[in-house]
C-alpha positions in Angstrom: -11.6 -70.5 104.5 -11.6 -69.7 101.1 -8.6 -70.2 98.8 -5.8 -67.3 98.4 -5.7 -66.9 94.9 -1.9 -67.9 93.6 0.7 -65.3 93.7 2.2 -66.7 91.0 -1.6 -66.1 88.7 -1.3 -63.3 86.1 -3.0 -60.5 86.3 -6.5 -60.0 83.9 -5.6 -57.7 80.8 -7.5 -54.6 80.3 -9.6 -54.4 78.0 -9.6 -52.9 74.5 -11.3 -49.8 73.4 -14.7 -50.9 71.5 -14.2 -49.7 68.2 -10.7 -49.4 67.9 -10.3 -50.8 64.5 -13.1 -48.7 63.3 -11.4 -45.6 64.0 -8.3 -46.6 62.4 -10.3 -46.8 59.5 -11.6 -44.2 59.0 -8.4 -42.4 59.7 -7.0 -44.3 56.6 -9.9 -43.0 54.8 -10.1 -39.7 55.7 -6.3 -40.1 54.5 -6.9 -41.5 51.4 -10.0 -39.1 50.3 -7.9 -35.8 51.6 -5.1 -37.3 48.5 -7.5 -37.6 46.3 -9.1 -34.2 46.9 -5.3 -32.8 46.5 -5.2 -34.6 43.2 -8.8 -34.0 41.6 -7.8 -30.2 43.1 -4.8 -30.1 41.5 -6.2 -31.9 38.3 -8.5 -28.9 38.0 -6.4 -26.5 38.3 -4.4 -27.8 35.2 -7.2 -28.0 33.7 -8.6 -24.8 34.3 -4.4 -23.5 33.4 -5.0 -25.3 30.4 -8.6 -23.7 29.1 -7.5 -20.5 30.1 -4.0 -20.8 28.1 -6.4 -22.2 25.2 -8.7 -19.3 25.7 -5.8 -16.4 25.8 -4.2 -18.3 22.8 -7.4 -18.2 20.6 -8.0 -14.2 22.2 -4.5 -13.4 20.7 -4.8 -14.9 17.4 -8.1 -12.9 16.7 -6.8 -9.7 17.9 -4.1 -10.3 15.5 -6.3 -11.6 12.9 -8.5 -8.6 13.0 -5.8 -6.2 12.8 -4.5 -7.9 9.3 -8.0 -7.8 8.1 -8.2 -4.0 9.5 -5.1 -2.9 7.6 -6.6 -4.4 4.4 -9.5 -3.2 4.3 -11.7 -6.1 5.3 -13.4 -4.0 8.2 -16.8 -6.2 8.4 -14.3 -9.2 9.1 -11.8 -7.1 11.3 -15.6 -6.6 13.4 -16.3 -10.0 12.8 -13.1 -11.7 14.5 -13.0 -8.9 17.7 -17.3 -10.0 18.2 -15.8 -13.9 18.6 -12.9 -13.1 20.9 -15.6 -11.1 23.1 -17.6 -14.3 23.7 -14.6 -16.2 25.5 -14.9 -12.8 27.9 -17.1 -10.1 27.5 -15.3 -7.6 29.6 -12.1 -8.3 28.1 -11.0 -4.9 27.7 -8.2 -5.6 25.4 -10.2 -7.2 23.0 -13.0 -3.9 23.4 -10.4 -1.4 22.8 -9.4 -3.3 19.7 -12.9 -2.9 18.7 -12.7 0.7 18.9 -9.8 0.7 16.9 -11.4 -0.9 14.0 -14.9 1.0 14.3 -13.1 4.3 13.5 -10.5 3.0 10.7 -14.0 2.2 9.4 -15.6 5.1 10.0 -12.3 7.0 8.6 -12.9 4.6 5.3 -16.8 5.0 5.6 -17.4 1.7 3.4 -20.3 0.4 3.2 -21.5 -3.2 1.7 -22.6 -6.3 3.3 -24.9 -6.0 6.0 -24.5 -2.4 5.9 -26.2 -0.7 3.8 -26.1 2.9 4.5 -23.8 5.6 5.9 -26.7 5.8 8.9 -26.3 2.0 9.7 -22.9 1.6 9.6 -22.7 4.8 12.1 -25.4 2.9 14.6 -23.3 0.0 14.3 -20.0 1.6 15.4 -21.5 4.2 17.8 -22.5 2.1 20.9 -18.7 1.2 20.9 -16.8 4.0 20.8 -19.2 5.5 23.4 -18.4 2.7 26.0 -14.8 3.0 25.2 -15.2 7.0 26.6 -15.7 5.6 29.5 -12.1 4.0 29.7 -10.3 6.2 27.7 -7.5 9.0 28.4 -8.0 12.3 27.6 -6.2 11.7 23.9 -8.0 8.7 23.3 -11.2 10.0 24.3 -10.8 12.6 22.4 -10.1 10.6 18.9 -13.2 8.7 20.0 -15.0 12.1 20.2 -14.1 13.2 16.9 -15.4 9.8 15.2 -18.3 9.9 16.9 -18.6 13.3 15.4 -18.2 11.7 12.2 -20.8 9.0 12.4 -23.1 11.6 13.5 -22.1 13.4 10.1 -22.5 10.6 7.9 -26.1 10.6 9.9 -26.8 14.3 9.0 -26.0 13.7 5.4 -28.9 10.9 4.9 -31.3 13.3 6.5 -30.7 13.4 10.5 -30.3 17.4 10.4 -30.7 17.8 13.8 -27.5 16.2 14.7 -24.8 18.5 14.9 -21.0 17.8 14.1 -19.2 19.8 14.6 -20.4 20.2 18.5 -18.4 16.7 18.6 -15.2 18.5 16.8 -15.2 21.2 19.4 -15.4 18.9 22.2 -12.6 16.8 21.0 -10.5 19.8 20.1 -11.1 20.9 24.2 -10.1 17.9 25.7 -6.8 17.4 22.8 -6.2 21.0 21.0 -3.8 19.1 18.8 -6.1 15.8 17.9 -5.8 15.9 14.1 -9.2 13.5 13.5 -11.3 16.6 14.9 -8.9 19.2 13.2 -9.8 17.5 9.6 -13.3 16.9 10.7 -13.9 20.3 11.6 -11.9 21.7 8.2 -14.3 19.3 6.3 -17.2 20.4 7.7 -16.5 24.1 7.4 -16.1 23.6 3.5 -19.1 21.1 3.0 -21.0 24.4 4.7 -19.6 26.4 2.6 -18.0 28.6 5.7 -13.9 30.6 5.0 -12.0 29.0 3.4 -9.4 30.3 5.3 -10.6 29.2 8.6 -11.1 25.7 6.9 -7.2 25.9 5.5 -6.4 26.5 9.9 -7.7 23.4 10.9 -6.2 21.4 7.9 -2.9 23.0 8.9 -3.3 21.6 12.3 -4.1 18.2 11.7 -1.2 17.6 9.2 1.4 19.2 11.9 -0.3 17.1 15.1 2.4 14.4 14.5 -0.2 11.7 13.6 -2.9 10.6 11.0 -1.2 12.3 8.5 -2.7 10.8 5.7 -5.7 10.5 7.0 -5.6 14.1 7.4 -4.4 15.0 3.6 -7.0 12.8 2.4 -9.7 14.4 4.3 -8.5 18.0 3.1 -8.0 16.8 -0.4 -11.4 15.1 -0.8 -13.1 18.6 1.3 -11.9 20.7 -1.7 -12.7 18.2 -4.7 -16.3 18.1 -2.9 -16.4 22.1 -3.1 -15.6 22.7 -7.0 -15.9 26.3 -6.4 -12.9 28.4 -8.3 -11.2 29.4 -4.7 -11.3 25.7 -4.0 -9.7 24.5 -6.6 -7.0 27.2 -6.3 -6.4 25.8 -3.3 -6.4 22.1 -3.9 -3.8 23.2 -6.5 -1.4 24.6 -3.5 -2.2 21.5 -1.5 -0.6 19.6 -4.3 2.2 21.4 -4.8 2.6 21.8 -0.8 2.5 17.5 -1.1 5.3 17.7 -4.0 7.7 19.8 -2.3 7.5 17.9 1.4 7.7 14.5 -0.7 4.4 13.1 -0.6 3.1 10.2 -2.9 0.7 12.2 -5.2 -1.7 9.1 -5.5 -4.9 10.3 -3.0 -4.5 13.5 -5.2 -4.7 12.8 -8.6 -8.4 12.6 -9.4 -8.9 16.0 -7.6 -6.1 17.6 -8.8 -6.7 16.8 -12.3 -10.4 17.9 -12.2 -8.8 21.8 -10.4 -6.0 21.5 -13.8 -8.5 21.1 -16.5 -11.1 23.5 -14.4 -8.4 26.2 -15.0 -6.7 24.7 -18.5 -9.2 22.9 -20.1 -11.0 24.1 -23.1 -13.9 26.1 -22.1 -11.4 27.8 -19.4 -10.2 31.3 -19.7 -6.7 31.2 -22.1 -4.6 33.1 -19.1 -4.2 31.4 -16.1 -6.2 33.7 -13.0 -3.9 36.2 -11.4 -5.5 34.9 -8.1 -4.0 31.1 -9.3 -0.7 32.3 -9.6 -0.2 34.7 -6.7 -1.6 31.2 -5.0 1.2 29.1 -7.0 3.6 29.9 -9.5 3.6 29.0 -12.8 6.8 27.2 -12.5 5.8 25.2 -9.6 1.9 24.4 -11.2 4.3 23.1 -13.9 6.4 21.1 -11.7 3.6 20.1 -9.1 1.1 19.0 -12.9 4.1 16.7 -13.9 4.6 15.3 -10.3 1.2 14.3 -10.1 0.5 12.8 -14.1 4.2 12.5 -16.2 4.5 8.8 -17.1 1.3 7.4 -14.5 -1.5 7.0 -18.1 -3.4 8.9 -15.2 -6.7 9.4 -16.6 -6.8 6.9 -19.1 -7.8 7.8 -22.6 -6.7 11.4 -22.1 -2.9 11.7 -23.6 -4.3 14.9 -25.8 -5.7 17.2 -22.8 -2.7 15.7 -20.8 -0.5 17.6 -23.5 -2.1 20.6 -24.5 -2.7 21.2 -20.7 1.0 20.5 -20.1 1.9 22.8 -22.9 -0.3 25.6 -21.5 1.7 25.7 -18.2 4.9 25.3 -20.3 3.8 28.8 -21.9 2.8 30.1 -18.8 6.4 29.1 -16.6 8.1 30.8 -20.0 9.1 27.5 -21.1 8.2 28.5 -24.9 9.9 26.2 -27.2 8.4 23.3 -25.5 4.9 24.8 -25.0 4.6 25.6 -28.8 6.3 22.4 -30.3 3.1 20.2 -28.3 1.2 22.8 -29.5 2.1 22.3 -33.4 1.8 18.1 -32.9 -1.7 18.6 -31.4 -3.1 20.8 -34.1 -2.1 17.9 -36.5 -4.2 15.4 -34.6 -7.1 14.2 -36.5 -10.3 14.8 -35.3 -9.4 18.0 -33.1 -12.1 19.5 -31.8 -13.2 23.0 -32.6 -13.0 24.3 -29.2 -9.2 22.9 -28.3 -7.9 23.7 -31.8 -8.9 27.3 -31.5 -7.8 27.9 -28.4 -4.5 26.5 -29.5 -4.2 28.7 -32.3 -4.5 31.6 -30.1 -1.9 30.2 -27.7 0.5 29.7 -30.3 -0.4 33.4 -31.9 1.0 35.0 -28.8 3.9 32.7 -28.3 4.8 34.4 -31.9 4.0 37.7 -30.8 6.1 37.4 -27.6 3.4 37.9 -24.9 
């Protein structure tokens, strides 16, 4: 008989799993690589926090930088500065509605110089943009955007593109804002360099400068209309816009080359020795008076022309019944050497009916 085997024998141990080890392995690794996909993860994010910080940092600064350079003037480096922000994002709509902004200050300034050379290239330039920005816009927006585009088509027309019309941009503007004072001055430009009613041209002026905005803008537009016209009835006119800009308290600087070009057209030597009736039911003597001393007394403005600044200023001094004045410039003009012909007789004839009362 075979052998029992010992009670007392211990029993065999089971076996281990093959690969045990193995497994535990790769468990660690699996560990240690899901870490170290949390860290390069997290790495990039900072990273990608950090460029896009960088990125929104350098946007800000050259949105800032162009509107400086916009408010000085410096409109091709206002462009310049917006055209780099645009390449960190070229769909950064901030950045292309501070475009806009600049392409109609400089439309509104129409310098050229540079790379622009014309009135036709700086309008091709500026176009494209504010026709994208329609597309975003508001309705008030849109409609200043309009009205330059209006403009540029203008400053196109007047280098030889006559089929563009205008003033069709004015109008559309004016539907979509009634009030928008870049399309009221347009328009009221237009209408004078056309030669069209004065009156309806004097309405649209009116307009802009009550809208609330782009005042200046506006003055300067009407005041540089008028000067452009020469005509008597403009001048008259220009001459109630300046005394309009004296008694509301404007700065007469944007005026005083056209208003001293309507003076001397109605005071100057080869001009009629009675002021038009049409002039004075248009302004008073008085306030021409007032309105020719706001805009010249004590500025040298033009240089080199202190005589017609006094005989002119003596003129309206007669005509506002300010006599003794009028006829004591008169007597130290006539004393100047080399008086011309013209002036001198015209003074003498001034001074003859301050003597005879009339």
């Amino acid at each position: 008989m075979s052998p029992s085997p010992s009670s007392g024998s211990p029993a065999t141990a089971p076996a281990a799993p093959a690969g045990g080890g193995a497994s535990r392995l790769l468990k660690v690794v699996a560990g240690i690589t899901a870490v170290l996909s949390l860290a390069l993860a997290a790495r990039q994010v900072v990273v990608y926090a950090t460029e896009y910080r960088a990125r929104q940092q350098r946007r800000t600064a050259l949105i800032a930088t162009s509107r400086l350079q916009m408010q000085a003037g410096e409109f091709p480096a206002a462009w310049t500065s917006l055209n780099q922000a645009l390449k960190g994002d070229p769909d950064d709509r901030l950045v292309r509605a501070a475009r806009e902004d600049v392409a109609q200050a400089w439309l509104d300034h129409s310098r050229t110089g540079g790379s622009i050379s014309s009135f036709s290239q700086l309008a091709d330039t500026l176009s494209p943009v504010l026709t994208e920005g329609l597309l975003h816009s508001d309705s008030s927006r849109k409609a200043d955007l309009l009205a330059h585009l209006g403009w540029a088509d203008f400053l196109r027309w007047r280098e030889g593109q006559r089929e563009l019309k205008p003033a069709a941009r004015y109008r559309e503007s004016l539907t979509l804002d009634p009030r928008n004072p870049y399309a009221h001055a347009m328009l009221g430009h237009w209408l004078l360099w056309e030669g069209d009613s004065l009156a309806a041209a004097r309405e649209h002026f009116t307009s802009a400068l009550e809208a609330g905005r782009a005042r200046d803008y506006a003055r300067g537009m009407q005041i540089a209309a008028l000067s452009n016209r020469r005509a008597p009835p403009a001048t008259m006119e220009l001459l109630r816009v300046g005394n309009e800009m004296r008694t509301s308290g404007e700065s007469p600087a944007q005026a005083r080359v056209g208003l001293w070009q309507a003076f001397h057209d109605h005071l100057g030597p080869s001009a009629p020795d009675l002021l038009p009736t049409e002039l004075t039911a248009l302004v008073s003597p008085a306030d021409l008076l007032a309105t020719y001393q706001w805009a010249f007394e004590g500025t040298g403005y033009p240089e080199g022309k202190g005589l017609e600044y006094r005989v002119e200023l003596a003129e309206l001094q007669q005509a506002a019944g300010d006599t003794a004045p009028a006829l004591a410039t008169y007597r130290a003009v006539l004393a100047e050497p080399n008086l011309s012909g013209m002036v001198r007789a015209k003074i003498t004839r001034a001074v003859g009916r301050i003597r005879a009362g009339r």
